[in-house]
Residue frames relative to the residue before (quaternion, step in Angstrom):
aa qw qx qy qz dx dy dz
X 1.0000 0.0000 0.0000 0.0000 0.00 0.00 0.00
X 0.2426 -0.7004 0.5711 0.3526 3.86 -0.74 0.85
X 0.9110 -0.1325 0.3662 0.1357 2.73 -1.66 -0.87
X 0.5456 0.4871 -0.2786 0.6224 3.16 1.08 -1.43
X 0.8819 0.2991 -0.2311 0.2816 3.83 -0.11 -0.87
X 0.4654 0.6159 -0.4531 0.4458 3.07 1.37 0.27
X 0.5698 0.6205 -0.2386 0.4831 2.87 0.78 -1.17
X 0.7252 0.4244 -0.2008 0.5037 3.78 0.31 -1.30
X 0.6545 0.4551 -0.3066 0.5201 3.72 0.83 -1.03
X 0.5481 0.6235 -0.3046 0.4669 4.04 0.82 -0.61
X 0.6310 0.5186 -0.2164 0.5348 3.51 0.86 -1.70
X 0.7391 0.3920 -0.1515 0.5264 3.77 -0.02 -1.55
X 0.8363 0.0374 -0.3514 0.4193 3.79 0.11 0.09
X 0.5897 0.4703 -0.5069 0.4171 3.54 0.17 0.91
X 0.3668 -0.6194 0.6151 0.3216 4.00 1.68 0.10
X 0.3219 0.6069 -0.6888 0.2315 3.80 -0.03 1.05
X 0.6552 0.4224 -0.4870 0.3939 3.75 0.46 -0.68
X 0.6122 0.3079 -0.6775 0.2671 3.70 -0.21 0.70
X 0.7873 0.4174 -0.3214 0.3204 3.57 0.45 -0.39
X 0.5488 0.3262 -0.3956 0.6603 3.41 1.58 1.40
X 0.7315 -0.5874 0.3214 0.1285 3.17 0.34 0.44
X 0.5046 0.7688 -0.2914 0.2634 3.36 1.51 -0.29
X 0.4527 -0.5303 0.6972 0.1670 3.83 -0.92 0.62
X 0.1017 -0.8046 0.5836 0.0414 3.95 0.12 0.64
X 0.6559 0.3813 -0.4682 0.4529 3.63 0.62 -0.49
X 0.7939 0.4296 -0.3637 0.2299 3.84 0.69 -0.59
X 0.3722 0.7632 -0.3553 0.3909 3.11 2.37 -0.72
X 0.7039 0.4109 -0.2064 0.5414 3.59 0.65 -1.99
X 0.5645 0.4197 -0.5469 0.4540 4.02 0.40 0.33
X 0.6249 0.6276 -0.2952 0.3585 3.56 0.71 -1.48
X 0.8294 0.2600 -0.1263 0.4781 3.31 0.72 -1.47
X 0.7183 0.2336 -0.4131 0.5088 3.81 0.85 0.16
X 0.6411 0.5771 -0.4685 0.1909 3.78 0.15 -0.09
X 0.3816 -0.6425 0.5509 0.3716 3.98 -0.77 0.22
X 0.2686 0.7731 -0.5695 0.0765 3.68 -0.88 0.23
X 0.5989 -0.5114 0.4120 0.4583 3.78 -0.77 0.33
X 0.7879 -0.4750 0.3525 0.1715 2.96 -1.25 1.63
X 0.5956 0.4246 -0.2376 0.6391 4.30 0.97 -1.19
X 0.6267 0.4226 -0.4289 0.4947 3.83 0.37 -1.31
X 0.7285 0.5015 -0.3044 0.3537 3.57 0.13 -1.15
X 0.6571 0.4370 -0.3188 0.5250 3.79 0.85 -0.75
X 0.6321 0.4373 -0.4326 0.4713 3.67 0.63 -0.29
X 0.5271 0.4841 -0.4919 0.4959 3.94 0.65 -0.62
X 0.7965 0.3434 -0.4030 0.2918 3.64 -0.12 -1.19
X 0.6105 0.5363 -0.3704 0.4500 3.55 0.81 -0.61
X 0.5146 0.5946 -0.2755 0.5530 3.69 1.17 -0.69
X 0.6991 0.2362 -0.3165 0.5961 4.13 0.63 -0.76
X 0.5246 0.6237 -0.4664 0.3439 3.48 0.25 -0.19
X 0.6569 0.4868 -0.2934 0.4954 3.32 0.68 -1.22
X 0.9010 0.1165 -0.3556 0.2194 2.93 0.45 -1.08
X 0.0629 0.7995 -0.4995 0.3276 3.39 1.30 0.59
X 0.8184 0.3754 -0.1428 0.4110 3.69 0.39 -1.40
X 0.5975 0.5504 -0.3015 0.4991 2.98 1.34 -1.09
X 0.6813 0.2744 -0.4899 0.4695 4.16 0.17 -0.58
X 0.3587 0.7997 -0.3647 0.3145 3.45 1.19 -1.00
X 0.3064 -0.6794 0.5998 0.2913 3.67 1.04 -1.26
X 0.7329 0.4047 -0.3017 0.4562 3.74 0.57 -0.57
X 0.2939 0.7506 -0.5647 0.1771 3.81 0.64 0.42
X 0.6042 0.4168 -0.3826 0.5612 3.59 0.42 -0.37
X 0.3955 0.7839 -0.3390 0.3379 3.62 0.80 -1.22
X 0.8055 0.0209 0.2275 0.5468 3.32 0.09 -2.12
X 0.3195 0.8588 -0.3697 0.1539 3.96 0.97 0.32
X 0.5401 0.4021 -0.2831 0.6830 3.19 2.35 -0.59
X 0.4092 0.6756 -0.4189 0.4480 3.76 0.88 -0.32
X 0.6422 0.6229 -0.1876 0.4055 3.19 0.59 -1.72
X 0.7799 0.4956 -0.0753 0.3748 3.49 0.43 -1.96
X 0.3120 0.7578 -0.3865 0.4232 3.26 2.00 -0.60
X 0.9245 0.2280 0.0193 0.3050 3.06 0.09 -1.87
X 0.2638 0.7011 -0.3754 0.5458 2.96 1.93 0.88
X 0.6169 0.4886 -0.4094 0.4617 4.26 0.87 -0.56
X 0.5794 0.5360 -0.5272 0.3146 3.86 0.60 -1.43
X 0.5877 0.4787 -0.4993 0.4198 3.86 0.67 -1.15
X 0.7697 0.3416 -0.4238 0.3334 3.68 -0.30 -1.12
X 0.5034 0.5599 -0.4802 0.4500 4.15 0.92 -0.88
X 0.6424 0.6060 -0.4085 0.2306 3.61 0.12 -0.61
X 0.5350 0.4942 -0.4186 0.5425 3.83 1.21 -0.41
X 0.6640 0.5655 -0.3661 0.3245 3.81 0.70 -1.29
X 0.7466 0.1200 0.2179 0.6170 3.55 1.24 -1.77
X 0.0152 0.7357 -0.6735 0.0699 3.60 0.49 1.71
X 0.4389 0.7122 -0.4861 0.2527 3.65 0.67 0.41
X 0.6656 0.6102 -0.2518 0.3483 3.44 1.50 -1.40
X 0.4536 -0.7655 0.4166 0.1862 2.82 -1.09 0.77
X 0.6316 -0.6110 0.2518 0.4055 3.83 -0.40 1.61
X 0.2001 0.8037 -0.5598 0.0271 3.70 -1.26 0.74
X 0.4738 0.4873 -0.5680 0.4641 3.13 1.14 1.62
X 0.2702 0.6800 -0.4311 0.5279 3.83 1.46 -0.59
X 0.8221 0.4843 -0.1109 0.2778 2.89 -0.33 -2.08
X 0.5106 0.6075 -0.3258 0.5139 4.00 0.95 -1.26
X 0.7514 0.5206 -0.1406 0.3802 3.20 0.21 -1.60
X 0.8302 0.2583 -0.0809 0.4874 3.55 0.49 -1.18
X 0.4229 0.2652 -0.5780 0.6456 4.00 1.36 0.51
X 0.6441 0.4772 -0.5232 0.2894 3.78 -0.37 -0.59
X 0.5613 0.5658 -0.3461 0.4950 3.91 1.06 -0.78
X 0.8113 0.4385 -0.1609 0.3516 3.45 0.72 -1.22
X 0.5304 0.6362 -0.2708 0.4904 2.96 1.50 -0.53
X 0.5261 0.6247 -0.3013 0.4922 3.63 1.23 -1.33
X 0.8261 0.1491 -0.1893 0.5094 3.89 0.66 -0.98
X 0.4607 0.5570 -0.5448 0.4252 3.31 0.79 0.97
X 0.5822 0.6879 -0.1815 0.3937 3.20 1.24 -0.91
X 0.8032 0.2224 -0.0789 0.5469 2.91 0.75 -1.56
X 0.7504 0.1583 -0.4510 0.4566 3.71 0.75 0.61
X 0.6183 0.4506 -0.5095 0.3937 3.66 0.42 0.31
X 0.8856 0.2742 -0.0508 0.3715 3.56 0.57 -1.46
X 0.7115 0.3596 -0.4479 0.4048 3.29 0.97 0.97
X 0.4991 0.4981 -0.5582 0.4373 3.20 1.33 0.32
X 0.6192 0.5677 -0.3494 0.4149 3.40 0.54 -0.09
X 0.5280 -0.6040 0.4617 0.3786 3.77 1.17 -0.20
X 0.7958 0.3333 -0.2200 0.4552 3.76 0.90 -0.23
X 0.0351 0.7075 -0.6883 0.1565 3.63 0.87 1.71
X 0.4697 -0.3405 0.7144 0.3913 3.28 -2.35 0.20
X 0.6377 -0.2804 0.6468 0.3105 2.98 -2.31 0.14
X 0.4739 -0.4018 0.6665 0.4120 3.53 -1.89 0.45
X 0.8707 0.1494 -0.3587 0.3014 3.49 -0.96 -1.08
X 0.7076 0.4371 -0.4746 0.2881 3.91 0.45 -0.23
X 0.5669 0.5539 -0.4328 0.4295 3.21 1.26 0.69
X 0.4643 0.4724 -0.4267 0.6158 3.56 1.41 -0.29
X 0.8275 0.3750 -0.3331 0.2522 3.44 0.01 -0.41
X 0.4316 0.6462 -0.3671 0.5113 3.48 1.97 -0.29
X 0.7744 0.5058 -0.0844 0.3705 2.70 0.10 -2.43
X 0.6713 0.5631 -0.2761 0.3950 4.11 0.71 -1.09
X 0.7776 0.4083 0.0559 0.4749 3.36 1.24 -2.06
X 0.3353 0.7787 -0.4895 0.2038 3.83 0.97 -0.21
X 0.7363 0.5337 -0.1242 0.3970 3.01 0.84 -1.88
X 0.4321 0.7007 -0.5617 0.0825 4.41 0.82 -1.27
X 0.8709 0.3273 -0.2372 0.2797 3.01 0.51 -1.73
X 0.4081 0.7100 -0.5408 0.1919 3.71 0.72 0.66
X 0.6136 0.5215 -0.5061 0.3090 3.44 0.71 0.96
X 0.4575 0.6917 -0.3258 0.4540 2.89 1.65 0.47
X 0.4226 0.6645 -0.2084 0.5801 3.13 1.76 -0.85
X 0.7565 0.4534 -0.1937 0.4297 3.61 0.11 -1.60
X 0.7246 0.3986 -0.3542 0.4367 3.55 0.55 -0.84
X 0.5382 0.4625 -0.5259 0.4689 3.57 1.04 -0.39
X 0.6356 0.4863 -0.3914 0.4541 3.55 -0.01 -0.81
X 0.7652 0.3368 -0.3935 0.3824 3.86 -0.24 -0.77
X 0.5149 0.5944 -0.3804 0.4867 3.75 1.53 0.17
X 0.5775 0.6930 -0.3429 0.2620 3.40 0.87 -0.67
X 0.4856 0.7265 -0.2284 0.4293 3.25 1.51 -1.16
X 0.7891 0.3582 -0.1608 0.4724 3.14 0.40 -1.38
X 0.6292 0.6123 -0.3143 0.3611 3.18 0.65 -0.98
X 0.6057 0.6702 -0.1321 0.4081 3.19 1.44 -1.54
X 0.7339 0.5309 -0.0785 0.4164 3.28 1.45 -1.18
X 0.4824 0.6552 -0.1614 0.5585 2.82 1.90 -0.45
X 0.6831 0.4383 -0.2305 0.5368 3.73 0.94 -1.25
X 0.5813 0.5462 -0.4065 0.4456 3.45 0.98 -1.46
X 0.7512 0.3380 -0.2663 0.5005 3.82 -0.22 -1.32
X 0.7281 0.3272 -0.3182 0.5114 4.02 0.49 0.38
X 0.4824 0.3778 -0.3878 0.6886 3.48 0.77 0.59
X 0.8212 0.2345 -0.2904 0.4316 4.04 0.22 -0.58
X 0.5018 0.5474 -0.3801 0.5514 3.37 0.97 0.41
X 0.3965 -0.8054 0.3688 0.2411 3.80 0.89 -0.54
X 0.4796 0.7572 -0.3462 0.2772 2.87 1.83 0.35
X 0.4311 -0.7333 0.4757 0.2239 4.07 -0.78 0.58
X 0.4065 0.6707 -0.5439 0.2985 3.46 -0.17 1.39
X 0.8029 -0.2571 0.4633 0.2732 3.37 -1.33 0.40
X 0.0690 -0.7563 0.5833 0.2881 3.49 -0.72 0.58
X 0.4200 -0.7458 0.4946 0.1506 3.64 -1.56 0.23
X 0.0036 0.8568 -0.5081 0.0884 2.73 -0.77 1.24
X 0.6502 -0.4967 0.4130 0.4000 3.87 -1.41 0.85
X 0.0517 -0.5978 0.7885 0.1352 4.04 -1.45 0.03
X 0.0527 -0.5912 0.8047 0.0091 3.24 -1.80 0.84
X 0.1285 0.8776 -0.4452 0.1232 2.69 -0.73 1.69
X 0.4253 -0.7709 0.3802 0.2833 3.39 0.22 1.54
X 0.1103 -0.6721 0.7234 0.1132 3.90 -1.10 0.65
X 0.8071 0.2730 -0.2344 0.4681 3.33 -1.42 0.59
X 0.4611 0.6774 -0.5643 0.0999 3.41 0.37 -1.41
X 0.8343 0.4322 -0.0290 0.3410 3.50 0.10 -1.87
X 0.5966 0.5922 -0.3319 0.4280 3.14 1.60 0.15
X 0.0352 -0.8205 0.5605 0.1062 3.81 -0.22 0.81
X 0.7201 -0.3264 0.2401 0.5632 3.86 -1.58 0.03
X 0.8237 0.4057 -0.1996 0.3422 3.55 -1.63 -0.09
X 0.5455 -0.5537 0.4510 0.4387 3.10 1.56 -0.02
X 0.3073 0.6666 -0.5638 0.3786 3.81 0.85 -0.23
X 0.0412 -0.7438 0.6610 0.0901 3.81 -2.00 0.71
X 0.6449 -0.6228 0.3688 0.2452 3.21 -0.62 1.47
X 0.7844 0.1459 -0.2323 0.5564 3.66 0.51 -0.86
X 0.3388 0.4991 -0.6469 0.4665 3.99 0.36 1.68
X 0.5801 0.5482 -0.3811 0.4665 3.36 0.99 -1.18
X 0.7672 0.3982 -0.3368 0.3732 3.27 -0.05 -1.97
X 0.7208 0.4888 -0.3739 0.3189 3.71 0.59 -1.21
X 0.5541 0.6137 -0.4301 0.3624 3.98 0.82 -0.23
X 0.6582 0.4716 -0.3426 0.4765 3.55 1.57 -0.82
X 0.5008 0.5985 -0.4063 0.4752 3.46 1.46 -0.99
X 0.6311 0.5161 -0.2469 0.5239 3.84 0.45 -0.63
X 0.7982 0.2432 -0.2264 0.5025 3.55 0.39 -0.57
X 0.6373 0.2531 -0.4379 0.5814 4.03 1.00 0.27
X 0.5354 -0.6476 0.4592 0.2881 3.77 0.63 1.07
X 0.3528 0.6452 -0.6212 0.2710 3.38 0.34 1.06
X 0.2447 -0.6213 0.6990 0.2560 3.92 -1.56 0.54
X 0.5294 0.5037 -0.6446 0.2246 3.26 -0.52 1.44
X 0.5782 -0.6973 0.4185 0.0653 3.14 -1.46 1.13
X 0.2927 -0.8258 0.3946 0.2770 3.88 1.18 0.84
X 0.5167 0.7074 -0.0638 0.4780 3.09 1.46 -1.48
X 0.7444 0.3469 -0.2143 0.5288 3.24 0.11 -1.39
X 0.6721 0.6287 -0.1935 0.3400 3.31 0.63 -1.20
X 0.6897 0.4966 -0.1214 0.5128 3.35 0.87 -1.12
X 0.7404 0.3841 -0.2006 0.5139 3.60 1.45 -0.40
X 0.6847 0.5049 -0.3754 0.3678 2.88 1.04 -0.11
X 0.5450 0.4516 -0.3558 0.6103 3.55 1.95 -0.30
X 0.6768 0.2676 -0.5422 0.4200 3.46 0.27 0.37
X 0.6018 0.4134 -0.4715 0.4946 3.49 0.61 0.01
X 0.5982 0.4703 -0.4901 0.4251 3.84 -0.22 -0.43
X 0.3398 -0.6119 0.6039 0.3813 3.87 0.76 -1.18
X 0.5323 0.4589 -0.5703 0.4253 4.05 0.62 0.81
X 0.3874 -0.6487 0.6521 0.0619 2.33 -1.85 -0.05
X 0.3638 -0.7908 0.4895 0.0513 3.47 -0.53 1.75
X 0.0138 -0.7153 0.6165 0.3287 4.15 0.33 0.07
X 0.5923 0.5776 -0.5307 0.1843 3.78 0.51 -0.42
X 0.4686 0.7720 -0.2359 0.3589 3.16 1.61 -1.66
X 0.8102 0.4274 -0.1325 0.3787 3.16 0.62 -2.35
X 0.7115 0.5827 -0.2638 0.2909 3.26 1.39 -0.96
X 0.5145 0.5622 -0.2546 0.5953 3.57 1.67 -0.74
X 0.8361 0.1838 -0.3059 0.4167 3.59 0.11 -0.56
X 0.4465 0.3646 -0.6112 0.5424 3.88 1.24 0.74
X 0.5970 0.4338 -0.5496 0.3916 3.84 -0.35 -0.12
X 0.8376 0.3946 -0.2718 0.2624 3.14 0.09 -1.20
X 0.4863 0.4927 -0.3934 0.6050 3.81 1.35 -0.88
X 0.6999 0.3745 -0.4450 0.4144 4.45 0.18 -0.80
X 0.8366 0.2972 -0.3185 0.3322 3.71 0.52 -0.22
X 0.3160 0.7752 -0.2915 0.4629 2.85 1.49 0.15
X 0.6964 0.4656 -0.1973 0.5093 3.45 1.15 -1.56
X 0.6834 0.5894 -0.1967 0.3833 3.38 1.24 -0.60
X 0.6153 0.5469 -0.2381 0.5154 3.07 1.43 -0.75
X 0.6234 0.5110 -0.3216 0.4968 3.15 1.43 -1.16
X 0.5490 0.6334 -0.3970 0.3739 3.70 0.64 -0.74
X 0.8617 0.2446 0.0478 0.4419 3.29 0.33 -1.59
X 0.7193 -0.0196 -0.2228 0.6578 3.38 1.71 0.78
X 0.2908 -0.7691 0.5661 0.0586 3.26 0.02 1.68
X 0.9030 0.2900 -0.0947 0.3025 3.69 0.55 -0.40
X 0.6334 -0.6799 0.2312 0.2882 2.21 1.76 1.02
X 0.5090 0.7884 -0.3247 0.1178 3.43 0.51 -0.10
X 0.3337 -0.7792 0.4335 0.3060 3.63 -0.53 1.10
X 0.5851 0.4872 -0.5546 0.3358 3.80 0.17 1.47
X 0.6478 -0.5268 0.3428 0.4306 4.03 -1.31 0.69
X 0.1173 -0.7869 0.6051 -0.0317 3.19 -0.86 1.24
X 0.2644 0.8597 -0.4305 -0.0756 3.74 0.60 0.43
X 0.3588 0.6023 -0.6265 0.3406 3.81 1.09 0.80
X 0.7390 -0.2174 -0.6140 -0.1721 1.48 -2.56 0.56
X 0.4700 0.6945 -0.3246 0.4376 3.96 1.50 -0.25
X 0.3490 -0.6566 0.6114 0.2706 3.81 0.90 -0.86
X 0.4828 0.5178 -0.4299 0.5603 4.26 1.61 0.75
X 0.5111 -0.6632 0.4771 0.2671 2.79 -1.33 1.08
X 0.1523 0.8905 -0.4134 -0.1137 3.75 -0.49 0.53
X 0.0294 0.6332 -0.7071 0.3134 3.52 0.63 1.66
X 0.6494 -0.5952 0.4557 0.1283 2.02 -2.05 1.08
X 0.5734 0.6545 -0.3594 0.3372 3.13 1.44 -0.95
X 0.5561 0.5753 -0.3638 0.4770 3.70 1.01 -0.84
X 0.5554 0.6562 -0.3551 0.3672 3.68 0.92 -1.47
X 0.6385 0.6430 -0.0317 0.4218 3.14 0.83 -1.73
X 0.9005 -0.0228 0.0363 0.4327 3.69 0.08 -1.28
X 0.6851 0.2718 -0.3924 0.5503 3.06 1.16 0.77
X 0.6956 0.3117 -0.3625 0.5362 4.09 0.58 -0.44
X 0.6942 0.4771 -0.4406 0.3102 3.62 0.42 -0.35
X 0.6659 0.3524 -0.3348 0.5659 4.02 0.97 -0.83
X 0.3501 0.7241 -0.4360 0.4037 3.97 0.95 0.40
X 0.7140 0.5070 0.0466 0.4807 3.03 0.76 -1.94
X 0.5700 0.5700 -0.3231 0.4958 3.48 1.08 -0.83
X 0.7407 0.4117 -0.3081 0.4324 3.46 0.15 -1.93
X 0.8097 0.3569 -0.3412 0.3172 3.35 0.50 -0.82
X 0.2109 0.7231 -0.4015 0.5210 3.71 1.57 0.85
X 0.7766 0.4037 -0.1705 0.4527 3.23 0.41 -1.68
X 0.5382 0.7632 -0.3346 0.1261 3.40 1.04 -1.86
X 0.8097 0.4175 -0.0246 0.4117 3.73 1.34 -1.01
X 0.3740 0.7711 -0.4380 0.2715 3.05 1.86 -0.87
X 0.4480 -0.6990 0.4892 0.2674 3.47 -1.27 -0.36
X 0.7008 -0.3756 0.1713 0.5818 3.98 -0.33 0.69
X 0.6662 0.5875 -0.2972 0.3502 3.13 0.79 -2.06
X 0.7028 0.4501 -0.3468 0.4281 3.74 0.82 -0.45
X 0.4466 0.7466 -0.1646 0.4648 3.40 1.58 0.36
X 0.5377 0.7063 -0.3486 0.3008 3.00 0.94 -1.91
X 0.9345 0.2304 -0.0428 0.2681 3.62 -0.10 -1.14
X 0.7127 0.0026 0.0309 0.7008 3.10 1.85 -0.37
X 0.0820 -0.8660 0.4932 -0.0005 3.18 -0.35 1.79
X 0.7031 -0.4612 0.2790 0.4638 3.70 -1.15 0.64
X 0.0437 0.7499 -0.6583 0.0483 3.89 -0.26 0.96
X 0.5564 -0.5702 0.5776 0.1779 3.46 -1.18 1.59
X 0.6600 0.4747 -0.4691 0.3452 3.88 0.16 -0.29
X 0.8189 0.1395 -0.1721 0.5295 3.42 1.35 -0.36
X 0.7194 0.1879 -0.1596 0.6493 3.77 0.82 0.03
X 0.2401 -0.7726 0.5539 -0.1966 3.13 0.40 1.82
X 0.7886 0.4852 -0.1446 0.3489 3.71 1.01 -0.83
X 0.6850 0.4947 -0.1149 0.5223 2.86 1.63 -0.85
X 0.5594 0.5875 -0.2832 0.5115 3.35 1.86 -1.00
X 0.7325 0.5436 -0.2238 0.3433 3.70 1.38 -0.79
X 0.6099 0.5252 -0.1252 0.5800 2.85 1.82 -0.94
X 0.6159 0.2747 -0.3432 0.6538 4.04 0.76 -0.36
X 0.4780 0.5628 -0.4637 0.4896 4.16 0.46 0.04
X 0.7560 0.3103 -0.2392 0.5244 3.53 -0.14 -1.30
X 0.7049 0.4852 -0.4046 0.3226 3.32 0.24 -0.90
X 0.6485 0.5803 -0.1839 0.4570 3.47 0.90 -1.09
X 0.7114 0.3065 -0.3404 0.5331 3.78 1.11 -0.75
X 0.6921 0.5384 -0.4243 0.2260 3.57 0.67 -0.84
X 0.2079 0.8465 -0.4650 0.1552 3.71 -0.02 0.88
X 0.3977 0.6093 -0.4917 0.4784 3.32 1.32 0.78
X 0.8392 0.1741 -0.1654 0.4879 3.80 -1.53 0.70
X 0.3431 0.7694 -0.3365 0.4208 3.32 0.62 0.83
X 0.1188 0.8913 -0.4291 0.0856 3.25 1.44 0.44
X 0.1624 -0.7109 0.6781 -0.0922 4.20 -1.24 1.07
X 0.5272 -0.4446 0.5521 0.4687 2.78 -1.67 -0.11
X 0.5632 0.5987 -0.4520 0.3465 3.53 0.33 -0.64
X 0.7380 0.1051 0.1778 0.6425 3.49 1.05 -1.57
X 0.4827 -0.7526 0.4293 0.1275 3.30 0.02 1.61
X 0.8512 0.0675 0.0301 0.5196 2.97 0.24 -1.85
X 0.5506 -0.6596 0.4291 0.2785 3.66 0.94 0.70
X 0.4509 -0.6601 0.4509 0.3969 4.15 -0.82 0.84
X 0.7395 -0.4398 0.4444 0.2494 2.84 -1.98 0.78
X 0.5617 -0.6445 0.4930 0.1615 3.04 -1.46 0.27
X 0.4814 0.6534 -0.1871 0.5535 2.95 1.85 -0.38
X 0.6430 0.4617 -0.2494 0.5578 3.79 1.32 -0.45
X 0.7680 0.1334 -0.3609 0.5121 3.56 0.88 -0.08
X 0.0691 -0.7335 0.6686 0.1005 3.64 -1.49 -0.20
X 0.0387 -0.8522 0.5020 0.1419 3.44 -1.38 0.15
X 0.2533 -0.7496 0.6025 0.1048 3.74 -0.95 0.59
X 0.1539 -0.7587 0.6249 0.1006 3.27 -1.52 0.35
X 0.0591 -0.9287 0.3504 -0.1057 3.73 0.77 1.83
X 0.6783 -0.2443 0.1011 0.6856 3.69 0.40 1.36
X 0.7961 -0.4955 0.2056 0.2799 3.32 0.47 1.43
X 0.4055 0.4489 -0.5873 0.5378 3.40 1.23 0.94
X 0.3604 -0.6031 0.6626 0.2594 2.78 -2.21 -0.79
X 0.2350 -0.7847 0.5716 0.0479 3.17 -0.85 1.42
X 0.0357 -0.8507 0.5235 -0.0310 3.58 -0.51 0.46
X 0.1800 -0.8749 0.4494 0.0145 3.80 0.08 1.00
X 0.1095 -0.7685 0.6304 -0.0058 4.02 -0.14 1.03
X 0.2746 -0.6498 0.6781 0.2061 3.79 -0.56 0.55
X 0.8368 0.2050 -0.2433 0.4456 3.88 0.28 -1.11
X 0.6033 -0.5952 0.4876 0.2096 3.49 -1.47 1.55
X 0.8653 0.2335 -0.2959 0.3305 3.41 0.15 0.19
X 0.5288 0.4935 -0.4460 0.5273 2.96 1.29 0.29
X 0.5578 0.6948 -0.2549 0.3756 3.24 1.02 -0.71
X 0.4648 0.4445 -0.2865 0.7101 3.85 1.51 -1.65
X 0.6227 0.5975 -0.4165 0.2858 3.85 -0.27 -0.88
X 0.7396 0.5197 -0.1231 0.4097 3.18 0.61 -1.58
X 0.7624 0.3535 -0.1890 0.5080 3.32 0.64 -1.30
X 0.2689 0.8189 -0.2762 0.4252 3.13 1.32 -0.36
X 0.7939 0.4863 -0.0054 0.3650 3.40 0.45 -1.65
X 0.7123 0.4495 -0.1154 0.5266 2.74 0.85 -1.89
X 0.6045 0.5526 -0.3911 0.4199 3.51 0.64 -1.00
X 0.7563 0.2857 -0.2586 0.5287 3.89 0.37 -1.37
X 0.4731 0.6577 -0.4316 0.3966 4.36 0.86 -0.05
X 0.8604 0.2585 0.2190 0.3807 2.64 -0.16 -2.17
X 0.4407 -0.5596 0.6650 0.2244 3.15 -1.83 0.47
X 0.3554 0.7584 -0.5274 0.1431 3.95 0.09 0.78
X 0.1408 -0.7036 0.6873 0.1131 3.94 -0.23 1.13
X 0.9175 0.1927 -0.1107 0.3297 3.36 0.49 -1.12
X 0.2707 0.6006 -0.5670 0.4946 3.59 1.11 1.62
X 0.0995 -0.6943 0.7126 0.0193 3.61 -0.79 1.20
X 0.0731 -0.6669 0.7410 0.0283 3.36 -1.35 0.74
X 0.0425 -0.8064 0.5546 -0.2011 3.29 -0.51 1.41
């Protein structure tokens, strides 16, 4: 049995899809039917919605949503990339039974909705990513014919460079917010520092891009439908709570993990993600990091089976089986230089 049905068999006998939100008759299509690879990306973007929608927060996250509606159109430009709506969908699934057997018997579950909103949204800003890349070419082509000419200059390169992004109402900045959670899950990373150095280098982070489009889009909403911010329940005209306080402790440390979700080891080095305090972020760079099934590239067309990975949860560890050896070194790989994980076998 792969994966896909563990996972699905896990969900259906523990009665998790009411407290996520799940349409079970289309989930169990999603996750056991075969279908072309497009047919499949429209289902997941299809549960998503409605994820949000019983959720109550459909209006909430409905431009959110549309985010992940471009990767389909980027795909004629760069059939090279490698799927990340599939992918949203199926670490969010996994996460759910990581959650519910690693990190609440322990006392340190995620919230339901800041995990829909981690686990769903990680991925928006990876067309921002892509366009750097489809610049590279050219750019590339540019050095090549200067280098074979013998001429001495600098190479050149494209910047994407977000304006505004990080700027919310009131003058508020998106990476103070993120950096107060970065501070409270005892991480040493500089949001700041970070964020300049990918606009200075000329990359592009999609984690980076993806946390501060979520946050600046709900933000705008909050601001709409409380202009003043105010820490009491406001639930006109949508029937959503919009206090600030929610704003605060549930969309702002949301936004963070998925900040962190991409960083590189080096942001690591001295203080890795440890579940005793950043339970969210440890779940959200986890799932992301194991879910590597259906995932289809140029490298790997149709991406590996589901049938090559699987996962257990033995006296409260996690076992996790890879069939292929290098994805496998890959994987553990990660976690090891990421995370704090004594009790994540990779096997």
């Amino acid at each position: 049995m792969g994966i896909n049905a563990t996972i699905l068999d896990k969900i259906l006998d523990n009665n998790w899809g009411w407290e996520y939100s799940f349409d079970l008759t289309s989930f169990e299509d999603f996750m056991l039917t075969a279908c072309a690879f497009p047919e499949r990306q429209e289902k997941s973007i299809r549960i998503i919605e409605d994820i949000m929608v019983l959720h109550g927060k459909q209006e909430l996250l409905r431009h959110v949503v549309h985010l992940a509606r471009v990767e389909l159109g980027i795909r004629e430009l760069e059939p090279w990339v490698r799927d990340h709506v599939v992918h949203a969908l199926l670490s969010f699934v996994l996460g759910i039974t990581i959650n519910e057997h690693l990190l609440r018997p322990s006392g340190q579950n995620v919230d339901s909705f800041q995990w829909k909103l981690a686990g769903l949204f990680h991925d928006v800003g990876y067309p921002a990513q892509v366009a750097k890349d489809i610049i590279v070419p050219f750019t590339n082509q540019i050095n090549s014919i200067k280098r074979s000419l013998g001429v001495s200059r600098p190479d050149v390169f494209f910047q994407i460079v977000p304006v505004g992004l990080d700027i919310l109402a009131n003058e508020f900045n998106s990476l103070d917010i993120i950096q107060h959670w970065l501070n409270r899950w005892r991480l040493q990373i500089d949001a700041r520092r970070e964020y300049r150095e990918m606009i200075d280098s000329g990359g592009v982070c999609h984690g980076m891009i993806s946390a501060l489009s979520v946050l600046y889009v709900i933000d705008m909403m909050y601001q709409k439908y409380n202009p003043d911010r105010t820490y009491q329940n406001i639930y006109e005209p949508l029937g959503i709570n919009w206090n600030q306080q929610y704003f605060e402790d549930h969309v702002a440390p949301a936004c963070a993990a998925i900040f962190v979700h991409n960083l590189p080891p080096r942001c690591f080095q001295n203080a890795k993600i440890d579940r005793r305090y950043a339970a969210l972020p440890f779940l959200l760079r986890l799932s992301d990091c194991l879910q590597d099934w259906e995932r289809p590239s140029a490298i790997d067309p149709r991406g590996k089976s589901d049938e090559m990975f699987n996962i257990e949860f033995p006296l409260g560890n996690i076992a996790v089986t890879v069939t292929d050896p290098d994805r496998r070194r890959k994987i553990a790989e990660e976690i090891s230089n990421t995370l704090v994980a004594t009790d994540i076998i990779i096997q």
